[in-house]
CHARMM internal coordinates of N, CA and C (Angstrom, degrees):
IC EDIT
DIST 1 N 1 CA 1.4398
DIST 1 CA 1 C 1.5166
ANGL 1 N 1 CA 1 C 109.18
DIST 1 C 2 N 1.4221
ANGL 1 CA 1 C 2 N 98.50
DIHE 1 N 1 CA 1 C 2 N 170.21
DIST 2 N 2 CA 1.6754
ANGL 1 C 2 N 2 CA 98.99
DIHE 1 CA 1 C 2 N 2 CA -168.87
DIST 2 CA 2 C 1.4290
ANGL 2 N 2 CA 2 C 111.09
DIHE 1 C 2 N 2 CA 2 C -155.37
DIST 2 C 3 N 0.8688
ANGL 2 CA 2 C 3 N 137.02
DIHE 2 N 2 CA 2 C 3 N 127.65
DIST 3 N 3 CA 1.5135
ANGL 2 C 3 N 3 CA 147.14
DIHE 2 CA 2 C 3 N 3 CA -137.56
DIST 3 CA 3 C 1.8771
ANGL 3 N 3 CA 3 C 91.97
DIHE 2 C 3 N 3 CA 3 C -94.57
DIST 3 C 4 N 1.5683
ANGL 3 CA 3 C 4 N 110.88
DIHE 3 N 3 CA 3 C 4 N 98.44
DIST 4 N 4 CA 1.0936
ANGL 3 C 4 N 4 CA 133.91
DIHE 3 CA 3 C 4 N 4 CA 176.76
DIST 4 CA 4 C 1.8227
ANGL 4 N 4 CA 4 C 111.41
DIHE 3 C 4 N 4 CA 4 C -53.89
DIST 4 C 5 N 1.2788
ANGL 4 CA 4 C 5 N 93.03
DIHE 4 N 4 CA 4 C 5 N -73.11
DIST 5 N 5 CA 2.0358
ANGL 4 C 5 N 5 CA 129.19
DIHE 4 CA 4 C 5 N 5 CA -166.20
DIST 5 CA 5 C 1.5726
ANGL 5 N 5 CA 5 C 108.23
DIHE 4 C 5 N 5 CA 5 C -158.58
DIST 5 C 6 N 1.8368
ANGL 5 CA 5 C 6 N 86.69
DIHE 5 N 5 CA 5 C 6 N 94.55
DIST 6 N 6 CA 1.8176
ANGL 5 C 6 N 6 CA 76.85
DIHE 5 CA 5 C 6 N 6 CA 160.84
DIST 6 CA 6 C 1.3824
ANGL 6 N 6 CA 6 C 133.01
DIHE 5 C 6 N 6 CA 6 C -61.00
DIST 6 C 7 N 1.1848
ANGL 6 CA 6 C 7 N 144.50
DIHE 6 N 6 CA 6 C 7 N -20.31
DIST 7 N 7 CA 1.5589
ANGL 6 C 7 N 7 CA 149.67
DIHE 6 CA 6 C 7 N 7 CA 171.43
DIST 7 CA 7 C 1.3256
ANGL 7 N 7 CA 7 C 99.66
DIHE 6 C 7 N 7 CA 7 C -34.35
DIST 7 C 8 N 1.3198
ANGL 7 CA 7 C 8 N 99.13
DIHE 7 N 7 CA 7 C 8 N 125.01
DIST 8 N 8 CA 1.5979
ANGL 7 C 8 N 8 CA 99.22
DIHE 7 CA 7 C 8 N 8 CA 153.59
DIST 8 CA 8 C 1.9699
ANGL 8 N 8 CA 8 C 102.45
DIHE 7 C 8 N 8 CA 8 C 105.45
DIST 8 C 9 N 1.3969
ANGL 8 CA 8 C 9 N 114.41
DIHE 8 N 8 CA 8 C 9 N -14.88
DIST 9 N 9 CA 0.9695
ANGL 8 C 9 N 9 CA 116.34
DIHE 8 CA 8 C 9 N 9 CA 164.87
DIST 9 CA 9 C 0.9067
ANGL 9 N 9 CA 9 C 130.41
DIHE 8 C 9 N 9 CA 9 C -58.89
DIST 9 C 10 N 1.3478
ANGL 9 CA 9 C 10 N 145.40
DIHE 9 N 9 CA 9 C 10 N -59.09
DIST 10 N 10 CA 1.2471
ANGL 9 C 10 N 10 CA 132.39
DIHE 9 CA 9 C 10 N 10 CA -178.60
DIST 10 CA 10 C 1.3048
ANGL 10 N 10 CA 10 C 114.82
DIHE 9 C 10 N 10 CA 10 C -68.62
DIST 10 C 11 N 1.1180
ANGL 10 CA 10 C 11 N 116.70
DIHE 10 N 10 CA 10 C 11 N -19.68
DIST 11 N 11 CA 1.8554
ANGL 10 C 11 N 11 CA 128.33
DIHE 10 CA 10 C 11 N 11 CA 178.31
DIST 11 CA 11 C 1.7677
ANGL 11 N 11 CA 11 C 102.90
DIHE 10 C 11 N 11 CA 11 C -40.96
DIST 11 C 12 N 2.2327
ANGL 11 CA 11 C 12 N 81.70
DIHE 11 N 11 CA 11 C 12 N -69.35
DIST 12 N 12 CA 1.2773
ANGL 11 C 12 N 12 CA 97.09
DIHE 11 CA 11 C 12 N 12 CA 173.57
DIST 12 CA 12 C 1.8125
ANGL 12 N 12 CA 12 C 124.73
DIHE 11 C 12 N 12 CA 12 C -29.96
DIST 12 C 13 N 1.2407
ANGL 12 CA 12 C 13 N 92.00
DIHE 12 N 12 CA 12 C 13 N -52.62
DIST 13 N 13 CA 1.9845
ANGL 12 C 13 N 13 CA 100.29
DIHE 12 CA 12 C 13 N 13 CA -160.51
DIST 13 CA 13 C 1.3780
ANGL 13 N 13 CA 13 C 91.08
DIHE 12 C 13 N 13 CA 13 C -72.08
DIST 13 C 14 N 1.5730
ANGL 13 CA 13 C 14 N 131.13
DIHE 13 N 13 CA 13 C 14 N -43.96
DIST 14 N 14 CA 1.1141
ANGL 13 C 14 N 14 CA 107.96
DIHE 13 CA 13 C 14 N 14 CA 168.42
DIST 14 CA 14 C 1.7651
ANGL 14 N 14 CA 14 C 154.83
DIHE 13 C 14 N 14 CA 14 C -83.03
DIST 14 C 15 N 1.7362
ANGL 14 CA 14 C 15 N 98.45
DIHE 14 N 14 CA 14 C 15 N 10.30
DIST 15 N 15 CA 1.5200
ANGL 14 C 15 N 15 CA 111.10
DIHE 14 CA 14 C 15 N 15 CA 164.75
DIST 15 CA 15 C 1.8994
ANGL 15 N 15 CA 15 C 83.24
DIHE 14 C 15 N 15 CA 15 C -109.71
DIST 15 C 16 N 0.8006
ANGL 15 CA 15 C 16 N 132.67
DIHE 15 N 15 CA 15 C 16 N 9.56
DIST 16 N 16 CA 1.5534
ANGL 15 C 16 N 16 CA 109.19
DIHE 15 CA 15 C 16 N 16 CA 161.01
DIST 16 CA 16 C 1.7402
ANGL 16 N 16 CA 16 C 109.73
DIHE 15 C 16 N 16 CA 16 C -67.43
DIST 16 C 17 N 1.3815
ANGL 16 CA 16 C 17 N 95.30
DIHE 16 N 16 CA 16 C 17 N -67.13
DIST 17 N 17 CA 1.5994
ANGL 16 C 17 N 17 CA 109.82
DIHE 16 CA 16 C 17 N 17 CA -163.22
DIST 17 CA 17 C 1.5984
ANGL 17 N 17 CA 17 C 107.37
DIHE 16 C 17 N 17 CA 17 C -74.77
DIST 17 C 18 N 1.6888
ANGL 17 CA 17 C 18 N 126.69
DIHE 17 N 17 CA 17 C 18 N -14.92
DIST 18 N 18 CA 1.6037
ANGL 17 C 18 N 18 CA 93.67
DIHE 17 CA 17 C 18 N 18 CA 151.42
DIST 18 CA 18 C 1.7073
ANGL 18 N 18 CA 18 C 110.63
DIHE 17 C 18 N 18 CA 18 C -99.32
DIST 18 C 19 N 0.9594
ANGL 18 CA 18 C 19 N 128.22
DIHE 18 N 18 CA 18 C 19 N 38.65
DIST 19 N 19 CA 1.1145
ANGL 18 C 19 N 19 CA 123.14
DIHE 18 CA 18 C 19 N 19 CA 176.22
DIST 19 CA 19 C 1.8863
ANGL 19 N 19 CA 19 C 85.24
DIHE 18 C 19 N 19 CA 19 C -109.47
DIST 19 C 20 N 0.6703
ANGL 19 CA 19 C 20 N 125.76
DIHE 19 N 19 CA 19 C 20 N -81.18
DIST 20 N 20 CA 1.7320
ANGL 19 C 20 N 20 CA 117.97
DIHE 19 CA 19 C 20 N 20 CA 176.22
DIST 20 CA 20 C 1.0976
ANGL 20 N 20 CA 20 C 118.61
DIHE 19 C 20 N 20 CA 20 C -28.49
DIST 20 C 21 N 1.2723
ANGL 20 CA 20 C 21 N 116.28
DIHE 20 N 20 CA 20 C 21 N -48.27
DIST 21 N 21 CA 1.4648
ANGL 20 C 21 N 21 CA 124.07
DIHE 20 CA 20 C 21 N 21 CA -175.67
DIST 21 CA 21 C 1.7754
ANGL 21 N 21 CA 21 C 100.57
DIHE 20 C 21 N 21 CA 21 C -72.15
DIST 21 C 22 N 1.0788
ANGL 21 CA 21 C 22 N 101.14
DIHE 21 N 21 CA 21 C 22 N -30.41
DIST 22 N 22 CA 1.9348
ANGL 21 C 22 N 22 CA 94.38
DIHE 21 CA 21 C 22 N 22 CA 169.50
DIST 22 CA 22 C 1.1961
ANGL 22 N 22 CA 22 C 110.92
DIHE 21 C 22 N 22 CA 22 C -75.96
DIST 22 C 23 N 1.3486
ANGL 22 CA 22 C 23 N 113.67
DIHE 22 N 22 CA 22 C 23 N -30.25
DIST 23 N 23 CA 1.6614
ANGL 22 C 23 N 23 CA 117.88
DIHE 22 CA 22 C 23 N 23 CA -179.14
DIST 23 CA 23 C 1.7229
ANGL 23 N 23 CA 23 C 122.58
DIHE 22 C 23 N 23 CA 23 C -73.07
DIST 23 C 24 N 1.3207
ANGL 23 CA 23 C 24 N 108.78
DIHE 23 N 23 CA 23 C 24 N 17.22
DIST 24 N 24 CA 1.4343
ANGL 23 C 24 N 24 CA 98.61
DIHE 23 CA 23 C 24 N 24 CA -151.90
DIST 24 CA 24 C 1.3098
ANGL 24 N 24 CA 24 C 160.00
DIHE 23 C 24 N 24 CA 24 C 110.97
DIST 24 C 25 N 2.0006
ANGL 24 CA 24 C 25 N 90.09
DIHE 24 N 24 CA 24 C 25 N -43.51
DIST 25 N 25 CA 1.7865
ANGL 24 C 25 N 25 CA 103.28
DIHE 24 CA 24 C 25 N 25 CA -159.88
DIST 25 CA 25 C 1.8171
ANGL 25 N 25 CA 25 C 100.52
DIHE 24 C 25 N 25 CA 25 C -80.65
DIST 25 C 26 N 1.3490
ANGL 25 CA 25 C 26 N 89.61
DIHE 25 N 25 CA 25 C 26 N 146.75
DIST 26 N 26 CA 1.7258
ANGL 25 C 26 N 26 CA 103.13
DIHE 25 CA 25 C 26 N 26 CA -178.28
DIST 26 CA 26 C 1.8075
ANGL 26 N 26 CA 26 C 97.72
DIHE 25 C 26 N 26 CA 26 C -51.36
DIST 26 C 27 N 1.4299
ANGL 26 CA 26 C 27 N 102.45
DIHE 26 N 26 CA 26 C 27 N 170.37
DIST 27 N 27 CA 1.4872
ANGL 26 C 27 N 27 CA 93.14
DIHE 26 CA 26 C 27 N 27 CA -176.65
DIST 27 CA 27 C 1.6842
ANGL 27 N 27 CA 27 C 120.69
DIHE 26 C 27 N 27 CA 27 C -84.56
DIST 27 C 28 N 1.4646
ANGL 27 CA 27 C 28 N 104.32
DIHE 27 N 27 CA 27 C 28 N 9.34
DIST 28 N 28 CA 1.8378
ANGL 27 C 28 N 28 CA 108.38
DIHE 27 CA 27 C 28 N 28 CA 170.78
DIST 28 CA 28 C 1.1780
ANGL 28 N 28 CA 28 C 82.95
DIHE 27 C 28 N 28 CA 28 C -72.18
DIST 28 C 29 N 1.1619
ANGL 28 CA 28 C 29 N 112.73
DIHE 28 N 28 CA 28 C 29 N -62.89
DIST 29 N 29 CA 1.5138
ANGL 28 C 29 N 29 CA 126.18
DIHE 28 CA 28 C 29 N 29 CA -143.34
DIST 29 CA 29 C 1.7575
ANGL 29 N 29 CA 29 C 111.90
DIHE 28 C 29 N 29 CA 29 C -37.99
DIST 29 C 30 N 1.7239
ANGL 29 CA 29 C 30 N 86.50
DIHE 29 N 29 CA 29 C 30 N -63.19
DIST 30 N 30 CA 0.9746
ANGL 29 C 30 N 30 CA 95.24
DIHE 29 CA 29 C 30 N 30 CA 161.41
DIST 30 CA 30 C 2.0595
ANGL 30 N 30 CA 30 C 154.33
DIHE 29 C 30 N 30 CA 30 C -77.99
DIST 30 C 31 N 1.5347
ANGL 30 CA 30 C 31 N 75.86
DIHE 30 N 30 CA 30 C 31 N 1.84
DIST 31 N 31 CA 1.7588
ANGL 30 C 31 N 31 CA 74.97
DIHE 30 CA 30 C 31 N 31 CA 162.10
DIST 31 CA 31 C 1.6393
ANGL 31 N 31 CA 31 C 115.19
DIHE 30 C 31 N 31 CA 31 C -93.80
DIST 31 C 32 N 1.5078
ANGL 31 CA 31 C 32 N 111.30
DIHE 31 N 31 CA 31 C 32 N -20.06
DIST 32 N 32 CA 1.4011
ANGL 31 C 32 N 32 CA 118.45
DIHE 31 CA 31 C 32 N 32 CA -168.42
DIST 32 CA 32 C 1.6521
ANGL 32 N 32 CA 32 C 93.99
DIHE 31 C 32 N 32 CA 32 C -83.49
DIST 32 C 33 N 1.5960
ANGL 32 CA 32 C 33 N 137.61
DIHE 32 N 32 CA 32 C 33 N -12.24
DIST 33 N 33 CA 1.3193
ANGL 32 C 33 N 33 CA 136.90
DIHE 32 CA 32 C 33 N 33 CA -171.48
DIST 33 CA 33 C 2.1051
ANGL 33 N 33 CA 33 C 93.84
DIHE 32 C 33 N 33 CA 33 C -83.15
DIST 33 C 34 N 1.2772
ANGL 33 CA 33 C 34 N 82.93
DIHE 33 N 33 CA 33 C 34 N -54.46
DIST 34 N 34 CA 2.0432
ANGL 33 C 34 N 34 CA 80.51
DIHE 33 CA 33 C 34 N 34 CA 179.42
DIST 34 CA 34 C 1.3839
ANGL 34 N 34 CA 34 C 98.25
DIHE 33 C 34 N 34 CA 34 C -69.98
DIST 34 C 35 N 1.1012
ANGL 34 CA 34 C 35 N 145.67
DIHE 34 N 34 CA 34 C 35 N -66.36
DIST 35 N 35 CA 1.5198
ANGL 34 C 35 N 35 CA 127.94
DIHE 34 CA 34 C 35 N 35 CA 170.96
DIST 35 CA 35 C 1.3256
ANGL 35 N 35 CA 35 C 117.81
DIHE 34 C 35 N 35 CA 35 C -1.11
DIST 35 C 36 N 1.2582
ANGL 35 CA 35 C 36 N 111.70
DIHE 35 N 35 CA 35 C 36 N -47.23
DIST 36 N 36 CA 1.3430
ANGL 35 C 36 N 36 CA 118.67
DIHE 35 CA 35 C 36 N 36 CA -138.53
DIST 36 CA 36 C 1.8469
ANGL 36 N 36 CA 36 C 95.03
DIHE 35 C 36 N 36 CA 36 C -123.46
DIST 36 C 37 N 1.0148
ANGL 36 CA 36 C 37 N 130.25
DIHE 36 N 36 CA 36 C 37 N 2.87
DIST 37 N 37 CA 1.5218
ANGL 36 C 37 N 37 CA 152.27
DIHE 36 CA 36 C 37 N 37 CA 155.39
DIST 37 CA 37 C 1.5455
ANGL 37 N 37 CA 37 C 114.60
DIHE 36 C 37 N 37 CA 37 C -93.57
DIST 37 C 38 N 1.1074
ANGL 37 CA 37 C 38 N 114.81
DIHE 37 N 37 CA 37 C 38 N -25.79
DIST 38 N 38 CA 1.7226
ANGL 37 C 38 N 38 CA 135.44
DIHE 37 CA 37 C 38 N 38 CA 170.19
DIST 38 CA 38 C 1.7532
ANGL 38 N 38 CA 38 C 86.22
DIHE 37 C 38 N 38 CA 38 C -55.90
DIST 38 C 39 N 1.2708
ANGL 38 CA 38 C 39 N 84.99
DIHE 38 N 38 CA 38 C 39 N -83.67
DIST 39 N 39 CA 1.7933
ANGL 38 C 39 N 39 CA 109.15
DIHE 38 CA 38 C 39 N 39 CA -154.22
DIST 39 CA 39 C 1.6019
ANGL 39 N 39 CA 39 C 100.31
DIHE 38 C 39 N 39 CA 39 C -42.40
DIST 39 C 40 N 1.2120
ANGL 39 CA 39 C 40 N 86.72
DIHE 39 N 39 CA 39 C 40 N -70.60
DIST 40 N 40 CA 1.9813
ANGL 39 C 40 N 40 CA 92.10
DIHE 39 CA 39 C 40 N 40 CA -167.64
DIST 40 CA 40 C 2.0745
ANGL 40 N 40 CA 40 C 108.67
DIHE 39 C 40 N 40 CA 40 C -34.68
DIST 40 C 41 N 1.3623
ANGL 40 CA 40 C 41 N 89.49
DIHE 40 N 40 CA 40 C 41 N -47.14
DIST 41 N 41 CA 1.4582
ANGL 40 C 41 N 41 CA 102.00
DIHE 40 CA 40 C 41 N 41 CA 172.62
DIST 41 CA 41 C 1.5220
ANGL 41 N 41 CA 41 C 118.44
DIHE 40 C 41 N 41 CA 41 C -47.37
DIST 41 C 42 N 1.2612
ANGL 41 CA 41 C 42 N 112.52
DIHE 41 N 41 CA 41 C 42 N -31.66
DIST 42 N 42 CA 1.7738
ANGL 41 C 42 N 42 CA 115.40
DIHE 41 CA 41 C 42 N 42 CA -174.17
DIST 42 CA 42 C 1.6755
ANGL 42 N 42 CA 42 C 97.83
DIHE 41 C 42 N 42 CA 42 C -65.21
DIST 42 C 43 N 1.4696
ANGL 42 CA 42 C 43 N 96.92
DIHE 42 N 42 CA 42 C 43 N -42.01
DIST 43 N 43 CA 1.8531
ANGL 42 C 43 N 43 CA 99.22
DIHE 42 CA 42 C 43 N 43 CA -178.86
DIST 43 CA 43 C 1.2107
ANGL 43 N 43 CA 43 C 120.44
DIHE 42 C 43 N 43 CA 43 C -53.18
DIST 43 C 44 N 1.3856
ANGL 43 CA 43 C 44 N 123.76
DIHE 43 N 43 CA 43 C 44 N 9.76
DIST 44 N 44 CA 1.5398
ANGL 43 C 44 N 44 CA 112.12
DIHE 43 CA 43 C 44 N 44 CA -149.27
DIST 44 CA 44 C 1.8241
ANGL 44 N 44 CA 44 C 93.26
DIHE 43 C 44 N 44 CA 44 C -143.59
DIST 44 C 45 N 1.3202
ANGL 44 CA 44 C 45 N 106.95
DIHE 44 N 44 CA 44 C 45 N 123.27
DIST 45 N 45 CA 1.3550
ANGL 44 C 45 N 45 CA 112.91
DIHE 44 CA 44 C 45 N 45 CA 161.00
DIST 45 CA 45 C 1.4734
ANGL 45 N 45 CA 45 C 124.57
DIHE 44 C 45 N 45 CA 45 C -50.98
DIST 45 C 46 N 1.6879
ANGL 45 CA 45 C 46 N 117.15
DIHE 45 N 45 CA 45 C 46 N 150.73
DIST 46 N 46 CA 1.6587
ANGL 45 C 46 N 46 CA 93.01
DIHE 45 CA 45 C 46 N 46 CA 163.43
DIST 46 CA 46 C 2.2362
ANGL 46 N 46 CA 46 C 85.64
DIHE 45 C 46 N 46 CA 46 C 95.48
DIST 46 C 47 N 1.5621
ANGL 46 CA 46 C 47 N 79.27
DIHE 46 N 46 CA 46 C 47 N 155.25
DIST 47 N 47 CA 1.6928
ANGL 46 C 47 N 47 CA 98.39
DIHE 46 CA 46 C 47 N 47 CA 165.16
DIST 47 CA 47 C 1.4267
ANGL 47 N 47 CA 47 C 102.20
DIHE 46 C 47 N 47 CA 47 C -104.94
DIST 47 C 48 N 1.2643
ANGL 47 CA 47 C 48 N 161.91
DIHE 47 N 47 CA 47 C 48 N 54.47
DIST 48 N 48 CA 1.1562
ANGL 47 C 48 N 48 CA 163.96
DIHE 47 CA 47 C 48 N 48 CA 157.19
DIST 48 CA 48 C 1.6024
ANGL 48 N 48 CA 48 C 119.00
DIHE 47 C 48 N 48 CA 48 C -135.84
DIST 48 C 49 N 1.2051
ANGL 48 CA 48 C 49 N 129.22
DIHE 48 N 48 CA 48 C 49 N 83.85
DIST 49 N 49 CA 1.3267
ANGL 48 C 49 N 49 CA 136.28
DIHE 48 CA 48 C 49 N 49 CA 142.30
DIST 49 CA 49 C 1.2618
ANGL 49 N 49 CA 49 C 134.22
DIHE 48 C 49 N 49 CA 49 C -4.59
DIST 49 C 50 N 1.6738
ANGL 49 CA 49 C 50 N 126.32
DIHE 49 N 49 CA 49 C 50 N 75.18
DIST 50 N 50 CA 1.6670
ANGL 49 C 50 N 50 CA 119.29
DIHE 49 CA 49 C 50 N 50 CA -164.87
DIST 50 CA 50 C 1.1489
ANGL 50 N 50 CA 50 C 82.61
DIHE 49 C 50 N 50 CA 50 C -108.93
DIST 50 C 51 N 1.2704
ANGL 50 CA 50 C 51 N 133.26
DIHE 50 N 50 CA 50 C 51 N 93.49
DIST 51 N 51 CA 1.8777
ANGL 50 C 51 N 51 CA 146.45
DIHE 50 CA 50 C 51 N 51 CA 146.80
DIST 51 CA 51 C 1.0648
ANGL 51 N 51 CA 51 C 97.52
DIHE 50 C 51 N 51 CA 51 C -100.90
DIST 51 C 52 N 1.8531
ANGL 51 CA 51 C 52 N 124.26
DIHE 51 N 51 CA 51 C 52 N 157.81
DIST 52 N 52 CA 1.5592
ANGL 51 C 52 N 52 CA 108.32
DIHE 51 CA 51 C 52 N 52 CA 140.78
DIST 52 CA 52 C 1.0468
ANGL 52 N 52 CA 52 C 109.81
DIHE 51 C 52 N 52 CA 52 C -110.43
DIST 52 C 53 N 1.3655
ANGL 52 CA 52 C 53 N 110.68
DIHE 52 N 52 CA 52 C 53 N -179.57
DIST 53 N 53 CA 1.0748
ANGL 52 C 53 N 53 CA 125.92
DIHE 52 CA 52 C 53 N 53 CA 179.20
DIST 53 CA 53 C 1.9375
ANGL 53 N 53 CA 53 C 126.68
DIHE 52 C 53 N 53 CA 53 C -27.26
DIST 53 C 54 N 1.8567
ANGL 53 CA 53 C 54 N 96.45
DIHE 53 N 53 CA 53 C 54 N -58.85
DIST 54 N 54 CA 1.0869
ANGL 53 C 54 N 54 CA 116.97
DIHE 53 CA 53 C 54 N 54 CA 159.47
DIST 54 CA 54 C 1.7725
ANGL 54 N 54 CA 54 C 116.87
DIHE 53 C 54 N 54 CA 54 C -33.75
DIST 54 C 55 N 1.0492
ANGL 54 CA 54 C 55 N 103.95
DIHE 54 N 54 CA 54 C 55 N -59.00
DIST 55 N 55 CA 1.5736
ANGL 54 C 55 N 55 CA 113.74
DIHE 54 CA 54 C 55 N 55 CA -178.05
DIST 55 CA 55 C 1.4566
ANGL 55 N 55 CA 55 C 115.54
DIHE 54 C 55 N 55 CA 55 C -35.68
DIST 55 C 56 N 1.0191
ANGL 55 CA 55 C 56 N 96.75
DIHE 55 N 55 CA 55 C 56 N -75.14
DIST 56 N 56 CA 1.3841
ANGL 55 C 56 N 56 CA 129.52
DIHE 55 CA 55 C 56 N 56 CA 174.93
DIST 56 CA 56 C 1.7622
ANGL 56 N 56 CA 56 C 116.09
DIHE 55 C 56 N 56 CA 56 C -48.92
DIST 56 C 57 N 1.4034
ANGL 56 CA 56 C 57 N 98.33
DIHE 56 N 56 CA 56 C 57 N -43.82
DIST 57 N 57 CA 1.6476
ANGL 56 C 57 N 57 CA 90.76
DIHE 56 CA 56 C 57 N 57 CA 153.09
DIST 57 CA 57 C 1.0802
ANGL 57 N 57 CA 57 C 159.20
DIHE 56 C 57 N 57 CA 57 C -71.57
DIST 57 C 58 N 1.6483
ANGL 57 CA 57 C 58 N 101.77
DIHE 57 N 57 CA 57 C 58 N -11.08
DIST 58 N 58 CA 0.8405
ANGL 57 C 58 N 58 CA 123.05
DIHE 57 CA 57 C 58 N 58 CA 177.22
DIST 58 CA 58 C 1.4950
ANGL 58 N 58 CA 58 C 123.92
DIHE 57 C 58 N 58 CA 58 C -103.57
DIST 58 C 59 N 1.3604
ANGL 58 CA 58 C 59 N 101.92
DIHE 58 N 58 CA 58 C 59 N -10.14
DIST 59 N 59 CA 1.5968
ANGL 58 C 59 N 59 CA 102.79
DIHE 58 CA 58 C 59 N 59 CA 175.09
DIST 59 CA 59 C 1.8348
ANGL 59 N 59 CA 59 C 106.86
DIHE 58 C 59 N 59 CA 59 C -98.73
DIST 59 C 60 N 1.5077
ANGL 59 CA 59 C 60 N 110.92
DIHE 59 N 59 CA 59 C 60 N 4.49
DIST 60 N 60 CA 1.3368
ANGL 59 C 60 N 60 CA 117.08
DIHE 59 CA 59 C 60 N 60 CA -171.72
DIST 60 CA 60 C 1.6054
ANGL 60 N 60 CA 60 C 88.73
DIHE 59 C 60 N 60 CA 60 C -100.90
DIST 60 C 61 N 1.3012
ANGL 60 CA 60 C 61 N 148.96
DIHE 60 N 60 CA 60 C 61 N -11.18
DIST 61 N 61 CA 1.1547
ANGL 60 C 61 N 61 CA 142.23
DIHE 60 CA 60 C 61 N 61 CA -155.19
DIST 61 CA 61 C 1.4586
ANGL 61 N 61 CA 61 C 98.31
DIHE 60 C 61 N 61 CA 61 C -129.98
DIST 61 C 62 N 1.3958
ANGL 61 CA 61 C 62 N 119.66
DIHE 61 N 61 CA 61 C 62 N 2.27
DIST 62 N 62 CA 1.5028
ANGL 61 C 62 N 62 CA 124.18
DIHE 61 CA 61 C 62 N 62 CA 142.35
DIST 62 CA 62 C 1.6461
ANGL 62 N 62 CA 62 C 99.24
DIHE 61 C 62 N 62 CA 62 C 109.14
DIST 62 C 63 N 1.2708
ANGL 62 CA 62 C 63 N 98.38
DIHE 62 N 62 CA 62 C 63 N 34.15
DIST 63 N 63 CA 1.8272
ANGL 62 C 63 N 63 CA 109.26
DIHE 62 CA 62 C 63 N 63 CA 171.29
DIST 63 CA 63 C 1.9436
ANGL 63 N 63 CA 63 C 102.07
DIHE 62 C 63 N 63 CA 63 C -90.46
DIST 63 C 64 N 1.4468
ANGL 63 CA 63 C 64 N 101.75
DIHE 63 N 63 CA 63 C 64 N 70.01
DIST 64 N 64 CA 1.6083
ANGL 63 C 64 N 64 CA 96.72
DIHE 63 CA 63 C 64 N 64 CA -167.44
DIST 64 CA 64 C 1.6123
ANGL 64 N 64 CA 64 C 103.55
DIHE 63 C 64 N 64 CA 64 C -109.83
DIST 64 C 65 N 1.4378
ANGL 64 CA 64 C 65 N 103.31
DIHE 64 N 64 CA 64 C 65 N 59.88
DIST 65 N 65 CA 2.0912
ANGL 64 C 65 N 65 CA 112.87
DIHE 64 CA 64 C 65 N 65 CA 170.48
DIST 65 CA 65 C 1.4339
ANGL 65 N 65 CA 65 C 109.80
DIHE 64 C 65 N 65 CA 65 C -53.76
DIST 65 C 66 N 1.0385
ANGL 65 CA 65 C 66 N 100.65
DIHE 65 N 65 CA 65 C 66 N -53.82
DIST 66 N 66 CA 1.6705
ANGL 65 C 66 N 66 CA 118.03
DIHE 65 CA 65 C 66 N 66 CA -171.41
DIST 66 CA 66 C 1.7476
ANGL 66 N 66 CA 66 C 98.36
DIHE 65 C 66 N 66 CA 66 C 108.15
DIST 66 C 67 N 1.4095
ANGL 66 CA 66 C 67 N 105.58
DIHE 66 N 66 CA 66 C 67 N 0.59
DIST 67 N 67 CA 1.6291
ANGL 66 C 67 N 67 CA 99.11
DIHE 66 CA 66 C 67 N 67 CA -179.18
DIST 67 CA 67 C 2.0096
ANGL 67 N 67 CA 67 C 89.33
DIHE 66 C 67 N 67 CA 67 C -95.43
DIST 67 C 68 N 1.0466
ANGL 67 CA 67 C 68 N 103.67
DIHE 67 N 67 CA 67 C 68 N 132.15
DIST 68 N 68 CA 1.4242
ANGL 67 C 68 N 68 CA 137.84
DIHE 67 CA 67 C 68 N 68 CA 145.79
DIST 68 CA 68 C 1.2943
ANGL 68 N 68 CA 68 C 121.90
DIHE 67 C 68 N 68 CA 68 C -64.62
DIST 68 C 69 N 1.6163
ANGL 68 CA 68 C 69 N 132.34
DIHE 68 N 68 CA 68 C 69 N 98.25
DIST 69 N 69 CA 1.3917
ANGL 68 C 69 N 69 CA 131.44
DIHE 68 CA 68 C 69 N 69 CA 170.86
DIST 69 CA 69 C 1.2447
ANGL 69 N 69 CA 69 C 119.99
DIHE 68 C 69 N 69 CA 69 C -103.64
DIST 69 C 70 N 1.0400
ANGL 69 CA 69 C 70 N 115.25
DIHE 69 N 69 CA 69 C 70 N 101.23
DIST 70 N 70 CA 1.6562
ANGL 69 C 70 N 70 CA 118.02
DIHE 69 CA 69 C 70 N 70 CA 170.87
DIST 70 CA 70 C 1.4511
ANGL 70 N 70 CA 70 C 123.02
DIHE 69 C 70 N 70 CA 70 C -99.48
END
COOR INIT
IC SEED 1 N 1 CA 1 C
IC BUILD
């Protein structure tokens, strides 16, 4: 991966981790889910974050290619 547009990052990390934290996930869980909503987000032009959910789970559970599947 490659750092597109930082904007919107920290936004990201921070509707990552209460969105997990609403979901349930223990609090690793959930800091490594906004971690990982941060990042994907750098890939992405624009201040708006179009990952889903899926995405994001999967690069938090250590799917770290650097390939992006959408």
């Amino acid at each position: 991966m490659y750092i597109v547009d930082r904007v919107g990052g920290g936004d990201s990390f921070g509707g990552g981790l209460i969105y997990a934290l609403l979901n349930g996930k223990s609090t690793q869980d959930a800091v490594e889910f906004a971690v990982a909503a941060s990042c994907l987000k750098h890939t992405i032009e624009g201040d708006y974050n179009m990952v889903s959910v899926d995405e994001v789970e999967k690069l938090a559970a250590g799917n770290g290619s650097g390939r992006i599947q959408r």
